[in-house]
TORVO-288880 format. One record per atom (N, C-alpha, C): x, y, z. Coordinates in steps of 0.02 Angstrom, whole numbers, plus 50000, padded with zeros to 5 digits. Layout:
<rs>
XYZ;...
</rs>
This chain:
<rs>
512664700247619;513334702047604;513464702347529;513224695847495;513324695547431;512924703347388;512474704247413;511844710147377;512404715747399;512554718447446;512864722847457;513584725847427;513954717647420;514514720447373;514374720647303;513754716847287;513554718447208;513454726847189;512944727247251;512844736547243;513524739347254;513824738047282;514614743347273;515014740847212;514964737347166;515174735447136;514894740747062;514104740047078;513894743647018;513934749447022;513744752447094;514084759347104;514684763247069;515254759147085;515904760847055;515684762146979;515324755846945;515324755246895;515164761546862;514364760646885;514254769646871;514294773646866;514984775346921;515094781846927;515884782346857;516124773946846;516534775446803;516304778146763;515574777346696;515314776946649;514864784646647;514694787546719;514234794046731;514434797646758;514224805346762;514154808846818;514144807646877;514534808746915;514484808547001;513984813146998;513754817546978;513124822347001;512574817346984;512474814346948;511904811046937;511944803146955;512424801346967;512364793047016;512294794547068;512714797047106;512454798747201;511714799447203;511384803347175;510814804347197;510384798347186;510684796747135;510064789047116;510224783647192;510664783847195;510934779647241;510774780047297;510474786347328;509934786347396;509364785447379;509274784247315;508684782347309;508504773747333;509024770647368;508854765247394;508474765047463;508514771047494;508244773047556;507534771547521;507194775447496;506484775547474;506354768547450;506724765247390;506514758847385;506654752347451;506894752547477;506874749547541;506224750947571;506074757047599;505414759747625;504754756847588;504684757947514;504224756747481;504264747747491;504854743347507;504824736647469;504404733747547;504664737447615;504594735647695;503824735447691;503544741647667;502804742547664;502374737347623;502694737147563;502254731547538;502154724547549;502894722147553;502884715047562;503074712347631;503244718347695;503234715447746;502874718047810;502354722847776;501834723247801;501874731947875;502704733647865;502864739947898;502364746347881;502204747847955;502024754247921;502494760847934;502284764047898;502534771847888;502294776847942;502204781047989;501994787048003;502144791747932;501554797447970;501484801847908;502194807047913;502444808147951;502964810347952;503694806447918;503704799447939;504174795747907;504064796247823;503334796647814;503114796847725;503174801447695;503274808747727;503404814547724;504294813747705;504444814847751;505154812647731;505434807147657;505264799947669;505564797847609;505244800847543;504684803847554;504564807347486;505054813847483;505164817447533;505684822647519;506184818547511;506614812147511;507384809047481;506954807447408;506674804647403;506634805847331;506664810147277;505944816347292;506134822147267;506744825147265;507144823747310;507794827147329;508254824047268;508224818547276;508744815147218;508544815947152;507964816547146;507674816847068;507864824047050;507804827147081;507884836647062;508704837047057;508974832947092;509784833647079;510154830547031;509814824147015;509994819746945;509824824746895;509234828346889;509164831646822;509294838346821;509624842146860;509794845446876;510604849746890;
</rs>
C-alpha cells in the first residue's frame, strides 16, 4: 500500500514538472520492470510469447518518450 501511494505520488509529481507525453510512457514501464524483477529474483518464468510482448511495452514506451 505504502509503495503504491508513493508511486502515485511521484507520478503526479512528474507529470507536474514534465510532459504527459513523456511520463505516461515511462510509467508502463513498470509492467516490464515487474516482469524483469519476477524473473530474476523469484524465479518466474516467461513464455516466449509473454517475452515477446513485454519487450514490445517497452519498445513501445521508449519510442513514445522520445518521440
Amino acid at each position: 500500500g505504502v509503495a503504491g501511494a508513493t508511486s502515485w505520488l511521484f507520478y503526479f509529481l512528474a507529470l507536474k514538472y514534465g510532459n504527459v507525453s513523456q511520463v505516461a510512457p515511462v510509467d508502463k514501464l513498470r509492467v516490464v520492470m515487474a516482469t524483469v524483477i519476477a524473473v530474476l529474483f523469484l524465479g518466474e518464468k516467461v513464455s516466449l510469447l509473454g517475452g515477446a510482448g513485454v519487450a514490445l511495452i517497452a519498445l513501445g514506451a521508449i519510442l513514445v518518450a522520445l518521440g
